[in-house]
C-alpha positions as CSV (number, residue, x, y, z in Angstrom):
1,X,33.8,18.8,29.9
2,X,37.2,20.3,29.4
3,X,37.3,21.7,26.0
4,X,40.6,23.6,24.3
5,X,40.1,27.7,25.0
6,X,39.9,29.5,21.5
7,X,39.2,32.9,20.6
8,X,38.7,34.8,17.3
9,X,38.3,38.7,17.8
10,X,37.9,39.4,13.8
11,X,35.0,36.9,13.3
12,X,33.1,38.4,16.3
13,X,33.9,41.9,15.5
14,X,32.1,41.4,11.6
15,X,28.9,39.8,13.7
16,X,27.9,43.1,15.2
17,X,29.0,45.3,11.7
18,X,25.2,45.6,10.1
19,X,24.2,43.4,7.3
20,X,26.3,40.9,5.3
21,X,26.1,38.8,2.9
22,X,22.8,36.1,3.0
23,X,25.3,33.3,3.3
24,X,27.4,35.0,6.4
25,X,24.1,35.9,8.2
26,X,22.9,31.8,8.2
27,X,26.1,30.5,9.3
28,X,26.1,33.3,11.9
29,X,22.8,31.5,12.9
30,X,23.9,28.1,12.2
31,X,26.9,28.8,14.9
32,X,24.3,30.0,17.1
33,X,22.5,27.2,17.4
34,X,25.4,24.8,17.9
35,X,26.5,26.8,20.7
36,X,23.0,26.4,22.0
37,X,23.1,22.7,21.6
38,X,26.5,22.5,23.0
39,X,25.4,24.6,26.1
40,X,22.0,22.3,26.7
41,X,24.3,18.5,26.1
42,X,26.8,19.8,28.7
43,X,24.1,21.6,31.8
44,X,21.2,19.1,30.5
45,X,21.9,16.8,33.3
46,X,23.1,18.2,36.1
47,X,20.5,20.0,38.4
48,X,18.9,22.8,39.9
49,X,21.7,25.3,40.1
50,X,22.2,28.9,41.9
51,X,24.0,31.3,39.5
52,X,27.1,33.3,41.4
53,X,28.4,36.6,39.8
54,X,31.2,39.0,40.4
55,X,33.9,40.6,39.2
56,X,37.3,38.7,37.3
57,X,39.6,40.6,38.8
58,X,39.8,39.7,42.7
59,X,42.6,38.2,44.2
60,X,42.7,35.6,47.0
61,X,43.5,38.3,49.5
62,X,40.4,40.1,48.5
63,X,37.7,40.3,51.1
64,X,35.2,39.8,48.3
65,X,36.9,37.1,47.2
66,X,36.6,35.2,50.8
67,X,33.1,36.2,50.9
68,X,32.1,34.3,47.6
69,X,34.0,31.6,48.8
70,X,32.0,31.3,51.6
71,X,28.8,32.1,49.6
72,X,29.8,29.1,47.2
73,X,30.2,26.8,50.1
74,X,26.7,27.5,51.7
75,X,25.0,27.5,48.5
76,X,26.6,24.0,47.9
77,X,25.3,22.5,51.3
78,X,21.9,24.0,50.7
79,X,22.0,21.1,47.7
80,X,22.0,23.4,44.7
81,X,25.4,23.4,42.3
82,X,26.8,26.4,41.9
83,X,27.5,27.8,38.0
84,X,29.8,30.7,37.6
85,X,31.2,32.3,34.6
86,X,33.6,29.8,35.0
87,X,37.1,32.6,35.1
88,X,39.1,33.6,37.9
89,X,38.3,36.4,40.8
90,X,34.8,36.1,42.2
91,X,33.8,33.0,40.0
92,X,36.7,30.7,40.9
93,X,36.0,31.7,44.8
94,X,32.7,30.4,44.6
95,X,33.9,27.5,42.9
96,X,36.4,26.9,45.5
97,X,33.9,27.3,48.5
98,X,31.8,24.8,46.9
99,X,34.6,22.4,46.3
100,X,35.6,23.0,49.8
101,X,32.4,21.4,51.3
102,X,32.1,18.5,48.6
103,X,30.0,20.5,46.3
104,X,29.2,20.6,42.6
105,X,30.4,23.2,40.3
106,X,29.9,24.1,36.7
107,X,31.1,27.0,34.6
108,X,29.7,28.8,31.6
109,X,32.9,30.3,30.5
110,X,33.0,33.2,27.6
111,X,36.5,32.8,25.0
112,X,38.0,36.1,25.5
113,X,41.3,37.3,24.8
114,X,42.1,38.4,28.2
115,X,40.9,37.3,32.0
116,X,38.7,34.8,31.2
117,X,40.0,30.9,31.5
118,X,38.5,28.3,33.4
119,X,39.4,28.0,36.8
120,X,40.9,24.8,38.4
121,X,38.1,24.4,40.4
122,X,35.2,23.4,38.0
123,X,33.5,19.6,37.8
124,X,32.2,20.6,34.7
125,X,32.9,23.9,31.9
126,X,31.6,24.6,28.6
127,X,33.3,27.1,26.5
128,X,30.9,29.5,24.3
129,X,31.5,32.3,22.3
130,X,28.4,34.3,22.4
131,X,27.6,36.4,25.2
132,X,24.3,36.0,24.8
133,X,24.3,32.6,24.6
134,X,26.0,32.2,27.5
135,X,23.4,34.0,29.7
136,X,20.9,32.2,28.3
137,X,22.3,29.2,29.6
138,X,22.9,30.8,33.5
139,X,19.7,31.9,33.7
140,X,17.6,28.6,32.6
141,X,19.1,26.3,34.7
142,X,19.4,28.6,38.0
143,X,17.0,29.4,40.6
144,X,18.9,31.7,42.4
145,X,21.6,34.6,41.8
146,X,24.3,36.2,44.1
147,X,25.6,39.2,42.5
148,X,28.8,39.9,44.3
149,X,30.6,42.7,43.5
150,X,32.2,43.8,40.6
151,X,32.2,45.4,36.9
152,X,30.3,46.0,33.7
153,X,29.6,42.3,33.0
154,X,28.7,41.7,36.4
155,X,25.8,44.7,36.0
156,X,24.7,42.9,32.8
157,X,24.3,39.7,34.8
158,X,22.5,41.9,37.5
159,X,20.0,43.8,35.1
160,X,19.4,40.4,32.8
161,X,18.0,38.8,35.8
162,X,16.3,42.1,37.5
163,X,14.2,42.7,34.2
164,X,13.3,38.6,33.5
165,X,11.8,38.8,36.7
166,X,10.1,41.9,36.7
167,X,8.8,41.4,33.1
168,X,7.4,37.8,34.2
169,X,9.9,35.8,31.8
170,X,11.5,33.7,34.5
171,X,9.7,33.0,37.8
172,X,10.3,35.1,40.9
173,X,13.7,33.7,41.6
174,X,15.6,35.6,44.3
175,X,18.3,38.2,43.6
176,X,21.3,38.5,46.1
177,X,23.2,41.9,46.4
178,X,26.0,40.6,48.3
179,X,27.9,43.4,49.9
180,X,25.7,47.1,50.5
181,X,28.8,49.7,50.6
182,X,29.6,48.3,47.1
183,X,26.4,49.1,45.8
184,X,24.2,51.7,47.7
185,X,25.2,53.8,44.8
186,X,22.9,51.5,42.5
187,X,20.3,51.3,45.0
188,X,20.2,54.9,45.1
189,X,19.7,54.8,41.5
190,X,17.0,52.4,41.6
191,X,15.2,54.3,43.7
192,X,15.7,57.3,41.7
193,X,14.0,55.4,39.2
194,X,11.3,55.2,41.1
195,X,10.7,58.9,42.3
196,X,10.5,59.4,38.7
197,X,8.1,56.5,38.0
198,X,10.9,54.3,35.7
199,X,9.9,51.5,37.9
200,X,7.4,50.3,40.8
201,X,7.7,50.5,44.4
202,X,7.1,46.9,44.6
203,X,10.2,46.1,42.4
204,X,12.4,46.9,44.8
205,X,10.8,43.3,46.6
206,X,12.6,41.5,43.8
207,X,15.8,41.5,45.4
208,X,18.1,41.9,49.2
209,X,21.2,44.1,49.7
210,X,22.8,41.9,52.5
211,X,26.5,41.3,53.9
212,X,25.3,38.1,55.7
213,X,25.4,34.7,54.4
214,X,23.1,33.5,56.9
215,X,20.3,36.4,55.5
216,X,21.4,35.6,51.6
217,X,21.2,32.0,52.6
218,X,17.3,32.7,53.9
219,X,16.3,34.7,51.2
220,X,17.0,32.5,48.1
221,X,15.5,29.7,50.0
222,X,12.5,31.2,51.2
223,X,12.1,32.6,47.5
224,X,13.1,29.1,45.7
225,X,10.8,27.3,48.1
226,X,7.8,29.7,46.9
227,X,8.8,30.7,43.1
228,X,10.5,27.4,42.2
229,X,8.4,24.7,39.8
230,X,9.3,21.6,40.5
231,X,12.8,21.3,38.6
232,X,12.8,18.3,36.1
233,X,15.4,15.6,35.8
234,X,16.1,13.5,32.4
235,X,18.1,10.4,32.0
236,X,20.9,10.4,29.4
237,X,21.0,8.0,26.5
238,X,23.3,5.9,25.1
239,X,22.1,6.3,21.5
240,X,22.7,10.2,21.5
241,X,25.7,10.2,22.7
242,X,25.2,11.1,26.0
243,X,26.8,9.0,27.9
């Protein structure tokens, strides 16, 4: 679904500016749910998915960039698509690996007004506006995340689906660290949190710090295999314009 990239910084700014008017606050919630609706007619129909993350700013000649290629690719032979952010660096590598091997790809793109466009190598995109919409929408139709490295939108992603786990809102799903020199620094800091009794021992079970595919690859299928319900398929119909 290729859809024209627009972005308005002023209307998002007055969102997050305490209370407005009655009338502002239900069309805030109106455009809400019409980015909800969008988000569910466009990822509706198109499978179990594993959710790669990562930084916007790597270049082709970036080792992590080759690595999420190749992440993207083995994730798409294991038979799951592969959503992304749906921008450049990280997201468009895994894109590409998946592509590469014949694979299915889908992005969840956010309208910025810098880095983030849809990359050339999507099957599928949906633009929304809401970052918290949007994360909704990674997180219900993926049974898997790869967090590759990268930056402050890439922790989000990271800590989203660390505490849905943890907190019993989303199943068990496995979570991917790809790449332990980039963050042993984070690990260190989650088990900080521990010492000081922030969080269990047993949390740290939740996810693998690995710079192997092949181990990645054996962890979120191990993890899908026992967490997983069985994922449900819907036909689309005519008469809602579904096509």
């Amino acid at each position: 679904m290729k859809e024209k990239y627009t972005y308005n910084r002023n209307n998002d700014l007055r969102i997050y500016q305490g209370p407005r008017s009655r009338f502002a606050e239900f069309t805030f919630a109106l455009s809400v749910f019409f980015q909800f609706i969008k988000g569910f007619r466009s990822l509706h129909f198109q499978g179990p998915c594993i959710s790669i993350f990562g930084s916007a700013r790597f270049k082709e000649d970036n080792e992590y960039y080759q690595q999420a290629r190749e992440m993207g690719a083995r994730v798409a032979q294991a038979g799951f698509n592969v959503v992304t952010g749906g921008g450049p660096g990280v997201m468009e590598a895994a894109s590409r690996g998946a592509k590469d091997v014949g694979g299915h790809t889908i992005g969840v793109n956010i309208e910025l007004p810098f880095e983030q466009k849809p990359n050339p190598f999507l099957d599928i995109w949906v633009d929304i506006r809401y970052f918290f919409v949007r994360k909704v929408l990674l997180f219900k139709y993926s049974v898997g995340f790869v967090i590759m490295p990268g930056g402050l939108g890439t922790l989000d992603e990271l800590f989203e689906a660390y505490t849905l786990v943890q907190c019993d809102k989303i199943p068990q799903f496995p979570i991917v660290l790809f790449g332990s020199e980039y963050w042993q620094h984070q690990i260190e800091q989650l088990k900080m949190m521990e010492a000081k009794h922030t969080i269990s021992p047993e949390d740290h079970d939740l996810y693998l710090v690995t710079d192997s595919h092949d181990e990645a690859m054996a962890f979120l299928l191990n993890r899908i295999e026992t967490f997983a319900p069985k994922y449900k398929t819907f036909r689309k119909k005519w008469w809602l314009g579904e096509g």
